[in-house]
C-alpha positions in Angstrom: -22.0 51.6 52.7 -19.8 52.7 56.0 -17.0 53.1 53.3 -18.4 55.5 50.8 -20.1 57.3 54.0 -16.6 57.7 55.3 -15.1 59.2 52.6 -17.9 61.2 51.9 -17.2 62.7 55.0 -13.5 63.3 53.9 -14.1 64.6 50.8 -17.6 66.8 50.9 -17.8 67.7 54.4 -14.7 68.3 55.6 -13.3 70.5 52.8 -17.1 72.7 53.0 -16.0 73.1 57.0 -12.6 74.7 56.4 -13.9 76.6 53.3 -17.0 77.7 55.1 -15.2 78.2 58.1 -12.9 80.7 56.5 -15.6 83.0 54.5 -18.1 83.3 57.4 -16.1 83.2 61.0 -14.3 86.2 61.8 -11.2 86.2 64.3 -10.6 83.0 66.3 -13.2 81.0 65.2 -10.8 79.0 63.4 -10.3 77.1 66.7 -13.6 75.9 66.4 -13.1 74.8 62.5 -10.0 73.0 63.5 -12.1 71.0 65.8 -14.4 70.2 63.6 -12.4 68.8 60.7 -10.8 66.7 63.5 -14.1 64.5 64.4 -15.2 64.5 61.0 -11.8 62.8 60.5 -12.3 60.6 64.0 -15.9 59.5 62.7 -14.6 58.6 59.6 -11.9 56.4 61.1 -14.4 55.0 63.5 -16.7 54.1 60.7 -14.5 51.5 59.1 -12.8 50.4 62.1 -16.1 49.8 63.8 -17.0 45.9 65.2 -13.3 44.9 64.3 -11.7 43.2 67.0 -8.1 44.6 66.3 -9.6 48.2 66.9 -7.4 49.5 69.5 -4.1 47.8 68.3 -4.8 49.1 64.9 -5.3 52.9 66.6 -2.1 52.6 68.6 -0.3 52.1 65.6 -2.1 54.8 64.2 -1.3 57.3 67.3 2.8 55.7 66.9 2.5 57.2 63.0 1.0 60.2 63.8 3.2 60.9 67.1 6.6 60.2 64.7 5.3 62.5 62.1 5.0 65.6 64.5 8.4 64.8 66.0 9.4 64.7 62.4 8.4 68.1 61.9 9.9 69.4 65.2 13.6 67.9 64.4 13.6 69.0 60.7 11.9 72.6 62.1 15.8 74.5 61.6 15.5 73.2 57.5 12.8 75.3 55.8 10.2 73.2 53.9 12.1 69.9 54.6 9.8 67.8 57.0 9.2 64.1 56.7 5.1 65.1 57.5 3.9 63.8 54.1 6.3 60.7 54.3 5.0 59.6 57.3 1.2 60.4 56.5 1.5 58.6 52.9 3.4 55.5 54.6 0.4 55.1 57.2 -2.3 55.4 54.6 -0.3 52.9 52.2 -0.8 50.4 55.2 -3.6 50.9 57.1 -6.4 52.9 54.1 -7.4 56.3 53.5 -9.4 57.4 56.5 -6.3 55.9 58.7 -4.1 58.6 56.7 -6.6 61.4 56.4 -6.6 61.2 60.3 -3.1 60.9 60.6 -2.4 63.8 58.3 -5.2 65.8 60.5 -3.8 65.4 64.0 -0.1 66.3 62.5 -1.0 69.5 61.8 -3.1 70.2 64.6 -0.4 68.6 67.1 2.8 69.9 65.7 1.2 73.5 65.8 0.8 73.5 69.4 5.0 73.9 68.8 4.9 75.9 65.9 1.8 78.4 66.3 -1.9 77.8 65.7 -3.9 80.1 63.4 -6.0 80.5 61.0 -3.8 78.3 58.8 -4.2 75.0 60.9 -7.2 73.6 58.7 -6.2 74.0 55.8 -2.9 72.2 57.0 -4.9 69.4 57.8 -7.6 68.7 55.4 -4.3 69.9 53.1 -2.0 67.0 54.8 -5.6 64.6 55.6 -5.8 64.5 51.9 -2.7 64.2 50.4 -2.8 60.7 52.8 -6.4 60.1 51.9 -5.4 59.8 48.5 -2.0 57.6 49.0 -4.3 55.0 51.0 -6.5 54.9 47.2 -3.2 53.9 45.2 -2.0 52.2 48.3 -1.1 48.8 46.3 1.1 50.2 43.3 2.5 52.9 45.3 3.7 49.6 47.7 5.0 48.2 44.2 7.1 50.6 42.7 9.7 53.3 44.0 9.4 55.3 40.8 5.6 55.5 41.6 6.0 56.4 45.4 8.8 58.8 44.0 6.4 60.9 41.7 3.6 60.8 44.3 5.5 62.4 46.4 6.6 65.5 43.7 3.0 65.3 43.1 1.8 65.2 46.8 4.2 68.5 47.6 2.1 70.3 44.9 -0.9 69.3 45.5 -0.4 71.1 49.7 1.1 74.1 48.2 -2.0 74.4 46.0 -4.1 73.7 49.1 -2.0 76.1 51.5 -2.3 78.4 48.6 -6.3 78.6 48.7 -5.9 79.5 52.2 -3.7 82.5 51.6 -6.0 83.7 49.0 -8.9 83.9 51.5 -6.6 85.3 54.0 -6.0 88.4 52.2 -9.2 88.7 50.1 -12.0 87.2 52.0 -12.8 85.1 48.8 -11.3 83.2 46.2 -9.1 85.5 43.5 -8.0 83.7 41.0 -5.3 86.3 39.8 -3.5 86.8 43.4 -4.3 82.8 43.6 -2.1 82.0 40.9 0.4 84.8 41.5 0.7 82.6 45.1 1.2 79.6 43.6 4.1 81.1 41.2 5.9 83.0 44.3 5.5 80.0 46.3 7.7 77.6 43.5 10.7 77.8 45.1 9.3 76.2 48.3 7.0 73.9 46.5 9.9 72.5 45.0 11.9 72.1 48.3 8.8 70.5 49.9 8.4 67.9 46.8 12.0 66.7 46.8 12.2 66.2 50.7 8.8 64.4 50.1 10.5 62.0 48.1 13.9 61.7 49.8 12.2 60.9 52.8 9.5 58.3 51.1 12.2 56.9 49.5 14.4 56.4 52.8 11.5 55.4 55.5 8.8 53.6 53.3 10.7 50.2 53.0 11.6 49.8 56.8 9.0 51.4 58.2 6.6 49.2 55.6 8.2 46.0 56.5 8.4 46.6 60.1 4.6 47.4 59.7 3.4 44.6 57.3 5.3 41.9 60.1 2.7 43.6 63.1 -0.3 43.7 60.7 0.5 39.9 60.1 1.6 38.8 63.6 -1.6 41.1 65.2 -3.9 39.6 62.1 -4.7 43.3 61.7 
């Protein structure tokens, strides 16, 4: 039950906050939605994790992902569109489930934009980047199986954010959803897209297997 409850939460709630949150707040309010989509992520996390007695070691490892992934995005800042983010969210979802990567995915965007500027844009970043990892924890065991696999989820993970980002820029401008200008976004934004989907897989294809092994020996030593 806690399962289906926590992704409920993921998919229904979270997604209405940042939707809701940008057609009905006006100016800064998106401070408050950011915050919002970060405990829904928390209690989602804390749902499944509850009465387990590797709790906190499984969180550290959690806060080690997530701390990696904004310094990621710092380092690769000078190279437009070519962050190891999405790497490092799909790799801790593949290991540790969907609401571990949802959350992870959430507190990069939030955390790294303390560097790079907050705005209006921070959550959709992060339900955008939440579920790209929400959905690698689903496919977890054949995206651990095969590289071709974990190479076209990550083409198809780079679309899927543009897409995302792409919603938000449509509500920027309009104040609702325009399905012209929203697919005239998506088409100016290809160039980009396709940047962000080949790093995506570069760096899946270079971090999953150590990062996975060195993982998958602390999950079995901890008996996480």
């Amino acid at each position: 039950m806690k399962k289906w409850i926590s992704r409920g939460i993921l998919c229904l709630l979270a997604p209405a906050v940042v939707i809701g949150g940008a057609c009905l707040f006006p100016g800064r309010r998106w401070v408050w939605v950011s915050l919002c989509v970060v405990l829904l992520a928390c209690t989602a996390v804390f749902l499944r994790f509850e009465r387990k007695p590797a709790d906190a070691k499984r969180l550290i490892l959690i806060a080690a992902m997530t701390a990696l992934s904004v310094l990621g995005r710092i380092l690769f800042a000078p190279i437009p569109s070519f962050k190891p983010v999405t790497a490092m969210v799909v790799i801790t979802a593949m290991y540790f489930g969907s609401e571990a990567g949802f959350l992870t995915g959430a507190l990069s965007a939030i955390l790294s934009n303390i560097w790079f500027g907050q705005g209006a844009w921070t959550p959709f970043q992060m339900f955008a980047w939440g579920f790209v990892g929400f959905l690698a924890g689903l496919l977890a065991s054949p995206l651990k199986k095969s590289r071709l696999l974990l190479a076209v989820y990550g083409v198809l993970s780079g679309v899927l954010y543009s897409f995302l980002m792409d919603i938000w820029t449509v509500l920027f401008m309009d104040g609702y959803f325009n399905l012209p200008r929203y697919l005239a976004a998506i088409i100016s934004a290809a160039p980009v897209t396709a940047t962000y989907a080949v790093s995506n897989v570069i760096f899946l294809l270079l971090l999953a297997p150590p990062i996975g092994r060195i993982l998958t020996r602390i999950k079995t030593k901890y008996a996480l």
